[in-house]
Each structure stands twice: as C-alpha cells, then as structure tokens.
C-alpha positions in Angstrom: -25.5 23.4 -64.3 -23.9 23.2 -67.6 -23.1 20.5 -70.1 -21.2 18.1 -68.4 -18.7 17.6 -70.8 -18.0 21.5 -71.6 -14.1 21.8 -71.5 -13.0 25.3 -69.8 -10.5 27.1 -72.0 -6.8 28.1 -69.7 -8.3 31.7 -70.4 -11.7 31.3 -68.8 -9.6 29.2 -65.7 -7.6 32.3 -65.3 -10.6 34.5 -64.8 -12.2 32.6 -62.3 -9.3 31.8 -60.2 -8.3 36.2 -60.7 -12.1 36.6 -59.4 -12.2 33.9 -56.9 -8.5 34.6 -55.2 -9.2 37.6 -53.5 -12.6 36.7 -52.0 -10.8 33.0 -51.1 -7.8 35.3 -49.6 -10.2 37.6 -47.4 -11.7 34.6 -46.3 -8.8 32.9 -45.4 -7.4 35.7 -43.9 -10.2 36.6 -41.2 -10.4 32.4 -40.7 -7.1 31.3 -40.0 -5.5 33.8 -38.4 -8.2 34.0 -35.8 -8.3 30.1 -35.2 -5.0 30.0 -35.8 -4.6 32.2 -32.4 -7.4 30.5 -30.9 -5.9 27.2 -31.1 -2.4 28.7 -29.8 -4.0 30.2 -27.0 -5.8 26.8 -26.0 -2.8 24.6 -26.5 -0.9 27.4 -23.8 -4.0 27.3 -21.7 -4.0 23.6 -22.0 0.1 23.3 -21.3 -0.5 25.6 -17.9 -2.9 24.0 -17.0 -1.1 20.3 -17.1 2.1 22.2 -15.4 -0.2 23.3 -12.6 -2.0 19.3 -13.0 2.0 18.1 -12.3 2.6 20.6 -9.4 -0.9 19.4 -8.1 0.3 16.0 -7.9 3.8 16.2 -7.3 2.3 17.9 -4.5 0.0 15.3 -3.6 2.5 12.4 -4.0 4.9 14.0 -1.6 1.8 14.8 1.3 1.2 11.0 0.9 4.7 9.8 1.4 4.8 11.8 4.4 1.6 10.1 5.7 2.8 6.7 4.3 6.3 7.4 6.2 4.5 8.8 9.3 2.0 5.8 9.2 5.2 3.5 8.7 6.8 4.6 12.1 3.9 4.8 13.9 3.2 1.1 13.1 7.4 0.5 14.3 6.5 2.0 17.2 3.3 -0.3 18.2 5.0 -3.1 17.0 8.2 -2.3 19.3 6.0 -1.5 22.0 3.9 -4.7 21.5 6.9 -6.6 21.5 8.0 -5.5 24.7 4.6 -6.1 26.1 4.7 -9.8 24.9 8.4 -10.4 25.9 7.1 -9.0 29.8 4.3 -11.7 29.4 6.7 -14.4 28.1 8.9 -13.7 31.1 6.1 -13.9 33.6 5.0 -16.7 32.5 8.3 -18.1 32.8 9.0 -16.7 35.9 5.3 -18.7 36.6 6.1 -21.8 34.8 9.4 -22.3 36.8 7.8 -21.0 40.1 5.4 -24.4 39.5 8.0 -27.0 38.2 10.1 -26.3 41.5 6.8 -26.9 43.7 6.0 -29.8 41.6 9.9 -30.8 42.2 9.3 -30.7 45.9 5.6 -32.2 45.8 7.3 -35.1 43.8 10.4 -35.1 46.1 8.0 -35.8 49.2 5.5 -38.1 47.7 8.5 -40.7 46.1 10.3 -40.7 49.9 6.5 -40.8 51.8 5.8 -44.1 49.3 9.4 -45.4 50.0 8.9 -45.1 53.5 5.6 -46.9 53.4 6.8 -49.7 51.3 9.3 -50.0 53.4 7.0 -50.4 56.5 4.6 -52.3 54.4 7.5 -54.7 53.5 8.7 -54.9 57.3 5.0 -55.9 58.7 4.9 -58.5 55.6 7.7 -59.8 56.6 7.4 -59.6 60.9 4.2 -61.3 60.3 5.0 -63.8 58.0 8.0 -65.3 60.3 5.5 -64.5 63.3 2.6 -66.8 62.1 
C-alpha cells in the first residue's frame, strides 16, 4: 500500500480526481437518478395509498355511526316500550292494591261492629245476671 507517510503533490491530486470524476460521475449518474425515481415513485405510491387508507376509514367511521345511531334508537324504542309495559303493570297493580284495601275496609268495617255488638251483648248478660243472682 505505500509508505504511510508519502505526501501527494497538488499535481498528482489533480490527476486522480481528473481520472476518478468521470467514472464517480457515470456512477452517480446511473445510481441516483434511478433511486432517486424509485424513491419518488414509492413515497406517491405510499401517499395514495394512505389517501385511499383515510377514505377507507372515513368510510368505516361513518357506517359505524350509522349502526351506533341506529343501535341508539332502537334501544329508545325498547326502553319506551318497556316503560309503558311497566307503567301498565304499576297501574294494575294499583288498580289490584286498591281493589283489596277497599275489601279489607269493608272486612274491617263488619268485624269492629260484629265485636261491638258482641261486647255489647256480652256486657248486657254480665250485667242481667249479675243483678239476677
């Protein structure tokens, strides 16, 4: 390889870089250019192909909020419907609960008069007999 510390004159420099330039230029040349455009042609491929990615979803976001809202008002709709159901049950059993209270009125009515009107014969014949014996 040479003496390490030979010094290259500005002359001999000159001569390599006139020998080397034009190979390093060719070289360059059939390089770059072509990766050059091959890297273009990816990063457009690549910038379709995220465009189409956004449609996709945009897409996708706007079939889901249609479900979601679709979804949404179906569950309105049981829950209205439910709510009738439970206020027609509620009412029954009201209608049920007073249907009883009012029998239970009258059972009550009849039993407090019955037991007046037996203490009140029970009290009589206490009394009848007590002054009879």
């Amino acid at each position: 390889m040479g003496d390490p510390g030979m010094v290259l004159r500005e002359e001999d420099v000159r001569r390599i870089v006139d020998y080397v330039k034009p190979w390093l230029r060719d070289l360059v040349s059939e390089t770059v250019p072509t990766r050059s455009h091959d890297i273009s042609a990816q990063i457009v491929r690549v910038e379709e192909e995220l465009k189409a990615q956004r449609e996709l979803f945009a897409e996708r976001f706007a079939a889901m909020d249609q479900r979601f809202s679709g979804a949404q008002r179906q569950m309105d709709q049981r829950f209205t419907d439910m709510q009738k159901r439970m206020d027609q049950r509620f009412g029954d059993a009201q209608k049920q609960m007073d249907t009883r209270f009012e029998s239970m009125d009258k059972r009550f009515s009849t039993m407090q008069w019955t037991m007046l009107f037996g203490f009140t014969i029970v009290t009589v014949a206490v009394t009848v007999f007590g002054l009879l014996a």
